[in-house]
Structure formats: C-alpha cells, structure tokens
Residue frames as qw, qx, qy, qz and C-alpha x, y, z in Angstrom:
[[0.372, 0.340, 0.353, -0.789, 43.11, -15.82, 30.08],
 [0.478, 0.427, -0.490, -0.590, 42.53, -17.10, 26.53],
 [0.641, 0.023, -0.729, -0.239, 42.68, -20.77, 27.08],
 [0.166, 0.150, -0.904, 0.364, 42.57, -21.45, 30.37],
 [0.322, 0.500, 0.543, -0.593, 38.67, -20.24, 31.28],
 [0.642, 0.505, 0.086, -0.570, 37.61, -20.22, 27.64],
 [0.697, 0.213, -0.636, -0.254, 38.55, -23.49, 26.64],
 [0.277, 0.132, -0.886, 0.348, 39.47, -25.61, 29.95],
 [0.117, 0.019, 0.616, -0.779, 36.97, -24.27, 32.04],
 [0.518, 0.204, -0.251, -0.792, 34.49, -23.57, 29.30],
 [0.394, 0.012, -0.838, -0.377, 34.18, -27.51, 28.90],
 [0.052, 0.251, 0.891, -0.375, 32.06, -28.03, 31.88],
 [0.526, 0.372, 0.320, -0.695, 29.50, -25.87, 30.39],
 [0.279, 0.358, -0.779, -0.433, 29.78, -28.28, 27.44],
 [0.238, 0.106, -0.925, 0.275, 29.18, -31.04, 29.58],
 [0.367, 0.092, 0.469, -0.798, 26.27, -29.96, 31.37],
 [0.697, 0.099, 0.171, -0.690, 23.39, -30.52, 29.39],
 [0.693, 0.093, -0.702, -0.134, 24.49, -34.34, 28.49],
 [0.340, -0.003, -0.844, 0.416, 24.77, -34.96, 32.08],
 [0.329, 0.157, 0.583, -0.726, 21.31, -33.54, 33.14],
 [0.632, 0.168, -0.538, -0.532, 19.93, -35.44, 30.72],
 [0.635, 0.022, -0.760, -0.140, 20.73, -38.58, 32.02],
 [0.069, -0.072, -0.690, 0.717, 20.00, -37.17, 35.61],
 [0.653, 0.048, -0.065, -0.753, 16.15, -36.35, 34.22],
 [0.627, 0.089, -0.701, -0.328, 16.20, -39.62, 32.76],
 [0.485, -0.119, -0.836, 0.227, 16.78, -41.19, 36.05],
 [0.323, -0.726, -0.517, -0.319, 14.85, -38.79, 37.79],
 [0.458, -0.496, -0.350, 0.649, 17.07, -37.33, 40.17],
 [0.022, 0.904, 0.338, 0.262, 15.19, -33.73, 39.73],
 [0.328, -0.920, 0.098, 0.190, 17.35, -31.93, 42.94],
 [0.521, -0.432, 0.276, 0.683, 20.63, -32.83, 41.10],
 [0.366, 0.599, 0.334, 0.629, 19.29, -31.17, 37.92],
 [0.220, -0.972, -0.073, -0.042, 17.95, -27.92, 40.04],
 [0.629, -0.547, 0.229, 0.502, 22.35, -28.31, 41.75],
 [0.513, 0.043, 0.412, 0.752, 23.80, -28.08, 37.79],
 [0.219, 0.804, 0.342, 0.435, 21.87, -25.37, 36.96],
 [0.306, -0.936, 0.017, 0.174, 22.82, -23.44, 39.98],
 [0.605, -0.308, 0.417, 0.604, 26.89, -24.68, 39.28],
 [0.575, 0.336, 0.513, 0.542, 26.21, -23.94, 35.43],
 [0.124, -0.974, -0.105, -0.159, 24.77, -20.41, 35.82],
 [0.333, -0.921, 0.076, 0.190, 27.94, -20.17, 37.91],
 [0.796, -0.180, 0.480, 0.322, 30.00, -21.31, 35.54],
 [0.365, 0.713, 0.407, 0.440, 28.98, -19.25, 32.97],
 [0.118, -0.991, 0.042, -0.039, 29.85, -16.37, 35.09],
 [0.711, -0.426, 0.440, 0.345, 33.41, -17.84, 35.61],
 [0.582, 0.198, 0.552, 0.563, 34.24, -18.18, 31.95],
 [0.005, 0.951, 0.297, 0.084, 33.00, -14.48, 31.53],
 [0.326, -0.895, 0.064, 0.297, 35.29, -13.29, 33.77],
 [0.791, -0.037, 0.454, 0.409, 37.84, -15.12, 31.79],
 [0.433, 0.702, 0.332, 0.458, 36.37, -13.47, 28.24],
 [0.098, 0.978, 0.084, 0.162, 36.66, -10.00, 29.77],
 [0.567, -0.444, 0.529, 0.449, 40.33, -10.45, 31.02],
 [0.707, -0.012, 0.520, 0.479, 41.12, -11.78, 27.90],
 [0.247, 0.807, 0.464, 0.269, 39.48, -8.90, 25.71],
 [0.257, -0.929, 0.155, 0.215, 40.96, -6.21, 28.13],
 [0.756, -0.279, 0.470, 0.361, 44.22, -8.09, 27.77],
 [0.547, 0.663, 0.390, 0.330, 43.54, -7.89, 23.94],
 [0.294, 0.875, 0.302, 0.240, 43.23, -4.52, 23.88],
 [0.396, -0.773, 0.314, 0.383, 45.93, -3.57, 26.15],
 [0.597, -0.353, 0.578, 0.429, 48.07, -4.99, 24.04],
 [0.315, 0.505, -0.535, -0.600, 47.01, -3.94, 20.37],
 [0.044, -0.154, 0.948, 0.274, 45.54, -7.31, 19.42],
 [0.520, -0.105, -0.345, -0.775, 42.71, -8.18, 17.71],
 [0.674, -0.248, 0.444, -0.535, 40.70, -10.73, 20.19],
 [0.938, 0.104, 0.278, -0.180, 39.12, -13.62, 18.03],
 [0.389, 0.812, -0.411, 0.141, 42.57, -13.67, 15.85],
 [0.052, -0.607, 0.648, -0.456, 44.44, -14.08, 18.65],
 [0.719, -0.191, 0.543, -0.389, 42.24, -16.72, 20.34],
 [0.863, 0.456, -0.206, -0.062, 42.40, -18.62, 16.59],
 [0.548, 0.572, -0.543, 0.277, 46.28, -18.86, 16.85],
 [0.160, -0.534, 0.700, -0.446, 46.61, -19.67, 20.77],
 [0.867, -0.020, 0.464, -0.180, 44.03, -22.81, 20.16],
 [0.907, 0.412, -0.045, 0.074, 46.07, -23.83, 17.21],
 [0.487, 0.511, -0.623, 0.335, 49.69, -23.38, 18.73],
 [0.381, -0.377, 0.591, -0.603, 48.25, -24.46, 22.54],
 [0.744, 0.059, 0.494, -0.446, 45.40, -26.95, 22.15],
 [0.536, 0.250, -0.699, -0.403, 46.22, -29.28, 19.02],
 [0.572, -0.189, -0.753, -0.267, 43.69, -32.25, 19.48],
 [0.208, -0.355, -0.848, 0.334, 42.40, -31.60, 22.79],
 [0.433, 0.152, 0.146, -0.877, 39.33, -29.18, 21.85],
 [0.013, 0.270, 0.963, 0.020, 36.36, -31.53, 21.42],
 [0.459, -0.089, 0.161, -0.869, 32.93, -30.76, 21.12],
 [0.043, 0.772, 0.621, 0.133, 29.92, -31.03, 21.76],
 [0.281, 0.015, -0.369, 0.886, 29.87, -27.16, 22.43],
 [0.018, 0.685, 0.717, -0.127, 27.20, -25.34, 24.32],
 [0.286, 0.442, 0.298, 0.797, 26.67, -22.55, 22.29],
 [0.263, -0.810, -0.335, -0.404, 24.24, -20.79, 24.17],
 [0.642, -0.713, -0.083, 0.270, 25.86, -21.04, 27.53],
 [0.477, -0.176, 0.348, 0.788, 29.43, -20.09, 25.87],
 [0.025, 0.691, 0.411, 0.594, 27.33, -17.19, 24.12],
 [0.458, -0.861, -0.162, -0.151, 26.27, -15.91, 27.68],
 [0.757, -0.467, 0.033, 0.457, 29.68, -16.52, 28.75],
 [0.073, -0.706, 0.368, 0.601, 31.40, -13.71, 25.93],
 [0.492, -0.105, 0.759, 0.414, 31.81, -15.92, 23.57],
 [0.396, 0.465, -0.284, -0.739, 31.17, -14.55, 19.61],
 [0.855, 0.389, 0.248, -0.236, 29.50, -16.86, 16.76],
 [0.636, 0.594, -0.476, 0.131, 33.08, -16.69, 14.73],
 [0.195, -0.482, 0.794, -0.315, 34.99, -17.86, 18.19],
 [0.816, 0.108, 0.360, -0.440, 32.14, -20.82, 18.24],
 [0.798, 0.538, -0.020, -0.270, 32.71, -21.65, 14.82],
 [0.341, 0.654, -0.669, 0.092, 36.19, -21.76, 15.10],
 [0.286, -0.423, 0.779, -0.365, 35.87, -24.48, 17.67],
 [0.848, 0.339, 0.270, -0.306, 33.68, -26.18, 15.67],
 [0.613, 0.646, -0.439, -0.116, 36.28, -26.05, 12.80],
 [0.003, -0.585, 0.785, -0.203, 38.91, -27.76, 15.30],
 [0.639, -0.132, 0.652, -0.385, 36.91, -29.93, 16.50],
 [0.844, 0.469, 0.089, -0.242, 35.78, -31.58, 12.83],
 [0.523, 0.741, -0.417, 0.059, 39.31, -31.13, 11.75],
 [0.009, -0.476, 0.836, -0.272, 40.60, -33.66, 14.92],
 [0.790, 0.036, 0.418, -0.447, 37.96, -35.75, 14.24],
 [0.536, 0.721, -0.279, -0.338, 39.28, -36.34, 11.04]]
C-alpha cells in the first residue's frame, strides 16, 4: 500500500502535466479534456492507496511518513525520479514532509 499506489502509480500523475503540454502545443484539445478526466481518476486511485496505507499504519502502531521514509529507502533505491506533481499528489493524501522526502531522493540519485 506504501509503494505500490504512492510511488508506482503516483508517477502517472507526475507525468501528466508534461504530456498535456505538448498535447496543447500541438493542439490536440480532446486529448487534453481525456487526461484530465484519467488524472482526476488517478488521483482518486492513489488516495485509495494513502488511506490503506495510513489505516495500515495505524493498525499496526506505526508512524505513517516514517515508515514511508524507510520503505522508499530499503524498496526504491534509484528508481524515484521527479518531476513531482505536488498538487495532484497533495489531493491524492500526500503531506508536504512525504513530498519533500521525494524530493530529497530524487536530488540525492541525481547526484
């Protein structure tokens, strides 16, 4: 629940707004209107994830963003990338210190 919708899944909402860019650019308007509908639902997907994983949390006595820190650093070494869309991964559960951390990983496997 931790990595699989809020880091695997999570990257298409990453993805999105670089790829309706270059679908404005070329004008294809109905396939922007399509990724908003997918991205909206995509954002609800990676929700469901967060609240799984949060329940999950709390069953279990663990602190959440902790816990997500140590399963992307003993799960994901070098394959978290950004760009990340904060906002959409905001709507999706996602906290400003869970963000950051993926920011940190991401600078620190750029490296």
């Amino acid at each position: 629940m931790a990595l699989v919708p809020r880091v695997l899944e999570a990257r298409g909402l990453d993805a999105t707004p670089l790829i309706v860019d270059k679908l404005r650019a070329a004008n294809d308007l109905r396939m922007v209107e399509i990724l908003s509908i997918i991205e909206r639902d995509e954002i609800g997907h990676v929700a469901i994830g967060t609240r799984w994983f949060h329940h999950l949390c709390a069953q279990r006595g663990l602190e959440p963003q902790a816990t997500f820190r140590t399963l992307l650093r003993e799960h994901m070494r070098g394959r978290v990338k950004g760009p990340f869309h904060r906002a959409a991964r905001e709507q999706a559960g996602f906290s400003a210190a869970e963000l950051d951390e993926l920011d940190a990983l991401d600078k620190a496997e750029s490296r």
